[in-house]
C-alpha positions in Angstrom: 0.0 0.0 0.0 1.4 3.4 -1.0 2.6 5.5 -3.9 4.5 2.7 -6.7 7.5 3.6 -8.0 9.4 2.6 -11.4 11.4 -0.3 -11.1 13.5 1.1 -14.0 16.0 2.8 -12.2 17.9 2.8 -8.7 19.4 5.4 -7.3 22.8 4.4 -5.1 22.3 5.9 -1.6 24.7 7.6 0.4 25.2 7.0 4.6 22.3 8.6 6.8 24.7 10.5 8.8 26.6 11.8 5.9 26.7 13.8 2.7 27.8 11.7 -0.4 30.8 12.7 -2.9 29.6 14.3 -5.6 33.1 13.9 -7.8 32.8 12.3 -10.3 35.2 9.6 -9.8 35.8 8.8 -13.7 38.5 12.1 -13.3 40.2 10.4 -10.6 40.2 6.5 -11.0 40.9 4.3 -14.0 38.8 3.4 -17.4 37.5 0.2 -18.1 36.6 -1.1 -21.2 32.6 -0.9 -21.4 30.5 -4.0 -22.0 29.3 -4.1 -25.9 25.6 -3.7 -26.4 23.4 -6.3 -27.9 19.8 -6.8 -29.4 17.2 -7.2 -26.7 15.4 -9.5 -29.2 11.6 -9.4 -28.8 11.0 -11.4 -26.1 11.6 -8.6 -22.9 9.1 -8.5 -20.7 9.2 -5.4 -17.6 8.6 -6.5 -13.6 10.3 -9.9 -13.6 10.7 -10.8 -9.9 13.7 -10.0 -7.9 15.9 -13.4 -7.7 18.7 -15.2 -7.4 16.6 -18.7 -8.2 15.8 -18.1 -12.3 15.0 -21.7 -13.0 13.1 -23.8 -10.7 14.4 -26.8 -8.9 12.2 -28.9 -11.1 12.9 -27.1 -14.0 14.5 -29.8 -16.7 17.8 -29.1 -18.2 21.8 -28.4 -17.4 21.8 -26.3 -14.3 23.8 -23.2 -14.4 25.4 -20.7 -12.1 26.5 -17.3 -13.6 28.1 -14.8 -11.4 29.9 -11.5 -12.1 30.8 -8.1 -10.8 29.2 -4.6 -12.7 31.2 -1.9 -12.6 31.2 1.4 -13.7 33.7 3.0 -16.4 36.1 4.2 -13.8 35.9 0.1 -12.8 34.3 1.0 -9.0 31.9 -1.7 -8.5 28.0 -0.2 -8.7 25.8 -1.1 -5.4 22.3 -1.8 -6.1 22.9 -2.4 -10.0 20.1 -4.1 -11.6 20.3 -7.2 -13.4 17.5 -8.6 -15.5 17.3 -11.8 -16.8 15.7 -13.5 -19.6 16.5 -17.0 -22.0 14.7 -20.2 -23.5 14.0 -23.5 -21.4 15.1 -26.6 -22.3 12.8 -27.0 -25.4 13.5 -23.0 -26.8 10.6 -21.4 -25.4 10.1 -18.1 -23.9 7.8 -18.0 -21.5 5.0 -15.4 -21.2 5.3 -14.8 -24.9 4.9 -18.5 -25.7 2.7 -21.5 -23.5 5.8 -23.3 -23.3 4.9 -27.4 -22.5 8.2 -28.2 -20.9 9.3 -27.9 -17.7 7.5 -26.1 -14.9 4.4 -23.9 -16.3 3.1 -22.5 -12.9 5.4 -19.2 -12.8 4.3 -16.6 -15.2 7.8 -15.5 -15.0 9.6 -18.8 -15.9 13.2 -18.6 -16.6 13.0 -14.5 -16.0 14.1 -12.8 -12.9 15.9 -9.8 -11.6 19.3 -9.6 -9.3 20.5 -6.8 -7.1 24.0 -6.1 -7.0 25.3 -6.2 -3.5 27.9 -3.3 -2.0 30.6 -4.6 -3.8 28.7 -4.9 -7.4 28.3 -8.7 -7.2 25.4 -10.4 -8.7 24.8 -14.1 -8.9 22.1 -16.6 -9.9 20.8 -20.4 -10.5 19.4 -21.1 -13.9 19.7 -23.9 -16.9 21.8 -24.1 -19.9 19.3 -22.8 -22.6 18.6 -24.8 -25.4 18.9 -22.9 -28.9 16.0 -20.7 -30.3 15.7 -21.2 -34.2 19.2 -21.3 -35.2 21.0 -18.9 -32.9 23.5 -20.0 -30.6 22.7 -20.5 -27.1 22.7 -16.7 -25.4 21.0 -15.4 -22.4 19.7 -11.3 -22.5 20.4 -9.0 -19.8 19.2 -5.8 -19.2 21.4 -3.7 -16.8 20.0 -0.6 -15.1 22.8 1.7 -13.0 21.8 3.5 -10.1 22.1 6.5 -11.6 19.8 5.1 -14.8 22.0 4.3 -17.0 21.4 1.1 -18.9 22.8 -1.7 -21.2 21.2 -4.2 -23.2 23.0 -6.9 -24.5 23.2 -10.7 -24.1 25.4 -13.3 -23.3 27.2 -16.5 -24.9 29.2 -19.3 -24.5 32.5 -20.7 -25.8 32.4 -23.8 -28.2 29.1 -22.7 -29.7 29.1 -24.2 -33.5 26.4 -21.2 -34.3 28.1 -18.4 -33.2 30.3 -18.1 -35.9 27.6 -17.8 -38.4 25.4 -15.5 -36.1 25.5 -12.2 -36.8 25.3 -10.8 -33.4 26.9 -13.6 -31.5 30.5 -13.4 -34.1 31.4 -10.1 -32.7 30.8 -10.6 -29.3 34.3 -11.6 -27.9 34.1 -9.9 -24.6 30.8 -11.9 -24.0 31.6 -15.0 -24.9 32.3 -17.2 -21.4 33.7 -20.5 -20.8 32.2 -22.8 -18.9 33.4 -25.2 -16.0 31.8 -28.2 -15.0 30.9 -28.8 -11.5 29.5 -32.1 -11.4 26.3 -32.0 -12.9 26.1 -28.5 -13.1 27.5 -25.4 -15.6 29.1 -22.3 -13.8 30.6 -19.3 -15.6 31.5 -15.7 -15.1 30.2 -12.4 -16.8 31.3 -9.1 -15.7 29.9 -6.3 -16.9 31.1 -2.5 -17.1 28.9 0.7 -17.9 29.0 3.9 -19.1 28.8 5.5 -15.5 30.6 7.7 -13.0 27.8 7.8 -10.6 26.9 10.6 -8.4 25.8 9.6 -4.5 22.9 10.9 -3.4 22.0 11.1 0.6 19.1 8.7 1.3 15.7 11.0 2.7 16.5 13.9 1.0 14.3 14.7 -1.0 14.8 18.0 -1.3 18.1 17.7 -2.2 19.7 20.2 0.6 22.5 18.0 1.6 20.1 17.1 4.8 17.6 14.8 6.1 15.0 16.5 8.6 11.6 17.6 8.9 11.3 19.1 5.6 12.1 16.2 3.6 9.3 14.4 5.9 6.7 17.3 4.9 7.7 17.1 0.8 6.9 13.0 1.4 3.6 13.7 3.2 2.8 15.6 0.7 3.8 13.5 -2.0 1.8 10.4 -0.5 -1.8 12.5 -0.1 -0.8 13.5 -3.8 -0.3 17.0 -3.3 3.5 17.0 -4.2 5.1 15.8 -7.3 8.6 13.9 -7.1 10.7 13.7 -9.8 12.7 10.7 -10.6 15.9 11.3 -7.8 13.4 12.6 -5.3 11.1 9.5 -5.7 14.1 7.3 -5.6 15.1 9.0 -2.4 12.3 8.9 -0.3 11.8 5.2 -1.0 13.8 4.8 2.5 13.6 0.9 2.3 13.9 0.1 -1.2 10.4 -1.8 -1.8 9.4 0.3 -4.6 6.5 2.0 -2.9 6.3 5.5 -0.8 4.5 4.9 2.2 4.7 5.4 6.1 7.1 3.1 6.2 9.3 5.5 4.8 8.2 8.4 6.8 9.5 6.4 9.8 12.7 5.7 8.4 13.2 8.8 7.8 12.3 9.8 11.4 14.5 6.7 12.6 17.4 9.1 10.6 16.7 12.1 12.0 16.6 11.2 15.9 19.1 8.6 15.4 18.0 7.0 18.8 18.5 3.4 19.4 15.8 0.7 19.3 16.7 -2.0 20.8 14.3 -2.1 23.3 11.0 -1.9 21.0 9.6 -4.9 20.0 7.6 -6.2 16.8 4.0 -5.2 15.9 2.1 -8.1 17.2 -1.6 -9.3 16.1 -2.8 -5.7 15.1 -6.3 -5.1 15.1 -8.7 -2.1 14.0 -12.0 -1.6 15.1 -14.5 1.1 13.8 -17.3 1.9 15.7 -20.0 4.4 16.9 -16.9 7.3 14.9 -14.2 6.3 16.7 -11.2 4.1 15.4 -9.1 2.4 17.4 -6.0 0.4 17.3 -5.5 -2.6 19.7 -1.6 -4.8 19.1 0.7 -5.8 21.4 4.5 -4.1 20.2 5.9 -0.9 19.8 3.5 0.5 16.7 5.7 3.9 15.2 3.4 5.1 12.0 0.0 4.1 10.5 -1.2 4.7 7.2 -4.9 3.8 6.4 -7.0 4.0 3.0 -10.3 4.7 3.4 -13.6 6.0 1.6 -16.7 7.5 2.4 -17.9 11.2 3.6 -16.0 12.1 6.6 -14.9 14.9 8.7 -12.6 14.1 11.5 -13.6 15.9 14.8 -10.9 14.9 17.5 -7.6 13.8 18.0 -7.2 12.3 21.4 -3.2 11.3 20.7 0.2 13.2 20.7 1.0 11.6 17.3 1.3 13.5 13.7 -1.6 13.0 11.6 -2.0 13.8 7.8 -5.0 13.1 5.8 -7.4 13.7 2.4 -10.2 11.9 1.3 -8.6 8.7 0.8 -5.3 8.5 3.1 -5.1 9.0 6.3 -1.2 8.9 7.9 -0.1 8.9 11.5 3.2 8.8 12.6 5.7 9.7 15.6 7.9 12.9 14.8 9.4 12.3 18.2 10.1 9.0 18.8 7.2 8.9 21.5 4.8 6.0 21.3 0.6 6.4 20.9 -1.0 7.8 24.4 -4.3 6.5 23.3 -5.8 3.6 21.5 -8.2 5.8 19.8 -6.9 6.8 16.8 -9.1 9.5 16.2 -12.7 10.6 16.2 -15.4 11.6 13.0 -18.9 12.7 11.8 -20.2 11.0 9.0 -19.4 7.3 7.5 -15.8 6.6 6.9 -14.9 2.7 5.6 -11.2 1.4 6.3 -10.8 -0.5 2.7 -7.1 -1.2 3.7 -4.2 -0.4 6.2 -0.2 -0.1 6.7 1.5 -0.5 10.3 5.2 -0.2 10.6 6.6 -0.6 14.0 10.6 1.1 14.7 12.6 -1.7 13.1 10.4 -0.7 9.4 8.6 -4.2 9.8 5.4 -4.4 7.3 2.2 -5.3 9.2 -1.4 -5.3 8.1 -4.5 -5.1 10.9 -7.4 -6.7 11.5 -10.2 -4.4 10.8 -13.3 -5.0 12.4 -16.1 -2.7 11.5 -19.0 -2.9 14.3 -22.2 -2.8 12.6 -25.3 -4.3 12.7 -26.0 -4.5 8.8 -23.4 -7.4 7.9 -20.5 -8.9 9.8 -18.1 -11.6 8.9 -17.2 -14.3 11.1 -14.3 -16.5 11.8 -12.4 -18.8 9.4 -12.3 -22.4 9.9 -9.5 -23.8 10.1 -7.4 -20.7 10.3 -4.0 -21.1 10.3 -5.0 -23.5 7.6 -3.4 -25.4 4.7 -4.7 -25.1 1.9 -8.5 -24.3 2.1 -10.9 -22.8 4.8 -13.8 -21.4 5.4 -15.6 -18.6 6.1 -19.1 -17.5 7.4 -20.8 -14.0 7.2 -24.4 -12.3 8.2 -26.5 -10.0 6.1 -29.4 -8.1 7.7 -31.0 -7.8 4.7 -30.6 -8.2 0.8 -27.6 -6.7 -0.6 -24.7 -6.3 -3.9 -22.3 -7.5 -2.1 -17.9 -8.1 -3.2 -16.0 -10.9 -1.6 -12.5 -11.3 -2.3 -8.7 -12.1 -0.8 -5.8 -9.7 -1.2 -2.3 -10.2 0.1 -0.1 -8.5 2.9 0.4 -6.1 0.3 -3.4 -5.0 -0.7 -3.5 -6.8 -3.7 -6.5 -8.2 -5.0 -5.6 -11.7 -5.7 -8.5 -13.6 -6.0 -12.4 -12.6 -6.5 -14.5 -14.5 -4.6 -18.7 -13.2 -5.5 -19.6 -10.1 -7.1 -23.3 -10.0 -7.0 -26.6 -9.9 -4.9 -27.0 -12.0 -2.0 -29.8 -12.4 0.3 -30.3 -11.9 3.5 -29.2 -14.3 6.2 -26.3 -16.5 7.2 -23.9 -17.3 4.3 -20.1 -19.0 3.9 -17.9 -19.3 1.3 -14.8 -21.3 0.8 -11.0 -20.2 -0.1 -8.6 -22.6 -1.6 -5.1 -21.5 -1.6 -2.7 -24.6 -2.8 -1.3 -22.0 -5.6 -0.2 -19.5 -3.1 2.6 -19.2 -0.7 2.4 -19.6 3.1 2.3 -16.1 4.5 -0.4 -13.8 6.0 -3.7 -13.1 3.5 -7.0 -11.3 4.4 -10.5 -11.9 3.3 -12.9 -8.9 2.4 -16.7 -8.3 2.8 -17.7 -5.3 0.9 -21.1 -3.6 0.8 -21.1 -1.1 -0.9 -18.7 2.0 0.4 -18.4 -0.4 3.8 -16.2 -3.4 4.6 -14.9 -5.6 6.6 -12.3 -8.4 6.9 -10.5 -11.4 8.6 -7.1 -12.1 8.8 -6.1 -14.9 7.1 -2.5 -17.6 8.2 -1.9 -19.7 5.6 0.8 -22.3 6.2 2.2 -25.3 4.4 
């Protein structure tokens, strides 16, 4: 939950407690020889997972492990680099692009995947030998994208190929040609990559690019979140504090978390959240150290009292409250309101930047929804709900993340006692939650599915 941000591009972060060099370093180090381009072909497909596991374990064919170092033109090794990833299975197929029969089928992005570079430009992943597509030598694409934007496409190939000589792009790619060493069953090889980059350090939370993080570069990403800001690309790559790819509360206390720079090792994990709505008045129940809250919500509201010492931020649809001073809540009532507000979903972060999602229980007579059974539960359950009278009603499951991932009913129901069922043997174990919705109003039930 929050403001997404492009994937495309990663900016390398500097120390909290520090300005970043801003010399370019190309007119004090070495040059390297840059990595030769390549065609991308026409099989790329954007928002490939990040991971180091390309192929799956059951995934037919000669495993392989490439590894490698980027590197920028003045050959300093580029932190946070991103590697993407694309090739044939066993049989030649792309996947996405093609239904490809071999192998495993289940992952939409088979034999795709994007790698991180860590602080000293390493990269590494697991994959299989691909097998050749039409008469092209066996090549692998990579997309490389610097911190500083920057990017390279180009792909990469492997000594003893009989096709390469006749290939066209493959003949004249002698610094991308790798051997390969057996290790028992398995392939490994080595690819490192240089770009055309002297990259500038930027400090991490500063969004207004004064050389400082403090309260101002909180209020710009306030601002930004209820939408009354616009980032460009540096500023939205800065005040992504934890590097999910979304601008959210979690953020906002990271950035607090830099200002104070007070130590938390005595607060402990948000615990079992849980949000109730009733008679307009929300409150938060959990056991842990709760730091910021970030709620979307609906409905024709004005909020009448705030009975806590914390910041709070809102428009029509957000609603963000955070510690500025490090102090926790001094009252489990959130806040107070006139009208009808609905809590469609919510974002806890507790002092360590932990990611949970509350319970939301909204206390009215008109529909409720009731326990799962089993819950935790492996891989299906159920769950009942009431309905005082007829109603169009949306039933549906998202992740810890807010996303919708699987509808339910749409439709009328009547009124009464009613259940449904939720089989989840094609998701991961992890935390889900199960949505009522009538109308502008909702309600849910957490969800522990574990195999």
């Amino acid at each position: 939950m929050g403001k997404k941000i492009s994937r495309g591009k990663f900016i390398y972060y500097g120390a909290i407690g520090t300005l970043a060099a801003t010399i370019p370093t190309r007119l004090i180090a070495q040059v390297c020889d840059l990595t030769t381009a390549d065609i991308a072909g026409p099989f790329y497909e954007p928002g490939s997972p990040i991971r180091t596991l390309i192929a799956h374990p059951d995934e037919p064919g000669t495993r392989l492990f490439i590894s490698g170092q980027v590197k920028g033109i003045d050959c300093q090794p580029l932190q946070n680099a991103m590697v993407e990833v694309w090739q044939a299975d066993d049989d030649g197929c792309y996947s996405i692009f093609y239904v490809c029969e071999n192998g495993v089928i289940e992952d939409e992005f088979k034999l795709r995947g994007t790698i991180m570079t860590n602080s000293e430009g390493y990269y590494g992943y697991e994959s299989i030998l691909p097998a050749n597509y039409a008469n092209r030598p066996r090549h692998i694409h990579y997309k490389i994208t610097a911190p500083d934007g920057t990017s390279l496409i180009t792909q990469l190939y492997f000594e003893n190929d009989s096709l390469c000589e006749n290939d066209p792009w493959c003949s004249g790619a002698e610094d991308r040609i790798i051997p390969l060493t057996e290790e028992g069953e398995a392939l490994s090889g080595q690819f490192d990559i240089t770009l055309d980059t002297d990259m500038v350090s930027i400090l991490l939370g500063d969004v207004n690019q004064d050389g400082q993080l403090n309260v101002l570069d909180i209020v710009s990403t306030v601002a930004h979140i209820l939408g009354n800001e616009q980032f460009n690309e540096t500023q939205l790559y800065a005040a992504d504090m934890n590097g999910d790819g979304f601008i959210n509360v979690l953020d906002i206390v990271q950035m607090v978390n830099g200002i104070l720079l007070l130590p938390r090792t005595n607060t402990t994990p948000v615990i079992n959240p849980k949000i109730e709505n009733e008679n307009g008045k929300v409150k938060l129940t959990t056991q842990g150290d709760v730091a910021g809250i970030q709620l979307a919500v609906s409905g024709d509201f004005k909020l009448t009292k705030i009975p806590h010492n914390w910041d709070i931020h809102h428009n029509d649809e957000l609603i963000l409250l955070f510690s500025m001073d490090g102090s926790p809540l001094n009252s489990d009532i959130l806040f107070e309101y006139e009208g009808e507000l609905n809590i469609e979903s919510n974002l806890i972060s507790d002092w360590h930047i932990h990611r949970s999602v509350a319970e939301v229980v909204s206390l009215t007579t008109e529909f409720s929804i009731g326990n799962a059974y089993p819950n935790p539960f492996n891989p299906q359950t159920k769950i009942d709900y009431h309905l005082e009278s007829s109603a169009e009603v949306d039933i549906f499951i998202t992740d810890i993340l807010g996303r919708n991932i699987k509808t339910i009913y749409s439709g009328q129901k009547s009124a009464g006692s009613h259940s449904f069922s939720w089989n989840a043997d094609v998701r991961p174990s992890g935390v889900y939650f199960a949505h009522l919705k009538l109308e502008n109003r909702s309600v849910t039930r957490k969800l522990m599915l574990v195999k």
